[in-house]
N, C-alpha and C positions, 0 to 999 in steps of 0.2 A: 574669340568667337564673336563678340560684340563689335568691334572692328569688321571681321568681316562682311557681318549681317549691314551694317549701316554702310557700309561700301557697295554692297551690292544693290541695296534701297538706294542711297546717291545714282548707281548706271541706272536704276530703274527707273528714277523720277526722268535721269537726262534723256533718256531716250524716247520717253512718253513725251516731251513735249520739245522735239527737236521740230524743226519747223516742216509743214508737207510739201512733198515737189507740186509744180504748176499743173505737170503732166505728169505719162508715164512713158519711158523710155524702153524698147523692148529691142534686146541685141541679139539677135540669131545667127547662129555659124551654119553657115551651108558647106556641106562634102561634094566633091567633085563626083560626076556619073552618076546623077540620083536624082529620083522626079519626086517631085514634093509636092500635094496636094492643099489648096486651100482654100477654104470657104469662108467669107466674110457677108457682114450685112451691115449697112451704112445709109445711114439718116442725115440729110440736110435738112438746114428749114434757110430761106433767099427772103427778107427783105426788102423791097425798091422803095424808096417816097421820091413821089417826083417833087418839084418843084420850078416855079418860072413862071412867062408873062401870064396873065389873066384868059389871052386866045388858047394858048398853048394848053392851060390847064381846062378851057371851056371841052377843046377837041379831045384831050383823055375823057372827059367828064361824059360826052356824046357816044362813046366808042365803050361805053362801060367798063372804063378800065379803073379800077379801084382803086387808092389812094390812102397807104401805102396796100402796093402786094407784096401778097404772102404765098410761096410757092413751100410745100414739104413736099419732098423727093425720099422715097427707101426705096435701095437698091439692094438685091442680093446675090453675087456673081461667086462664081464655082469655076478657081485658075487650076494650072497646073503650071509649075515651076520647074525646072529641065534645067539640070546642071551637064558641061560637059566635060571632058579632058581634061587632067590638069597639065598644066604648059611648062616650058621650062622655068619661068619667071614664076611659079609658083603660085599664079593664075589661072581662073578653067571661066570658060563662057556660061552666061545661065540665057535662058530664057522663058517667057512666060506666053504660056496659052489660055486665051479665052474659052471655058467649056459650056457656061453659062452665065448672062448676066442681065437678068430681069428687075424692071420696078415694078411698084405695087401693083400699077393697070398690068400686066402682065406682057408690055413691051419688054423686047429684044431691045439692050439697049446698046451694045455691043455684038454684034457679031460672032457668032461661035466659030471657034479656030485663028480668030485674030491673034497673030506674033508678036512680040515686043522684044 
């Protein structure tokens, strides 16, 4: 019993500090002849710093362009994914539809019904 217990404490300590992935990796099986629905929301944030000659940076500097800019962009787009036939090769076509894909201002920023 003693054995086992300290065995099982040894997987428990390894596992609490096995090291974290960078990311997360997400693997989805898609079925042939099936519309998949999906909704996602996605946040940039864009950086620029210019730099270079003294005119160069005088004419940003006139044009009130800021230094660095900072542009945040969320978007929230509504696809639809459209699997088709499967083929002999054991392959089937997909494609994706745009239904909706708005940023914060409430621009179209994509086109509804756009193909991929």
């Amino acid at each position: 019993m003693r054995k086992t217990f300290a065995f099982l404490l040894l997987i428990t300590q390894f596992s609490c500090n096995a090291p974290k992935p960078e990311g997360l990796i997400l693997k989805i099986q898609y079925k042939p002849e099936k519309t998949y629905s999906i909704s996602t929301i996605r946040g940039t944030e864009t950086v620029i710093t210019y730099s270079g000659e003294d005119v160069a940076m005088q004419k940003l500097k006139s044009r009130n362009i800021k230094n660095p800019t900072i542009s945040r962009v969320k978007t929230k787009s509504t696809t639809e994914l459209v699997t088709g036939k499967k083929t002999t090769s054991l392959s089937f076509p997909v494609s994706l539809i745009y239904k909706e894909t708005l940023s914060l201002d409430g621009k179209n920023e994509i086109p509804e019904g756009t193909e991929i």
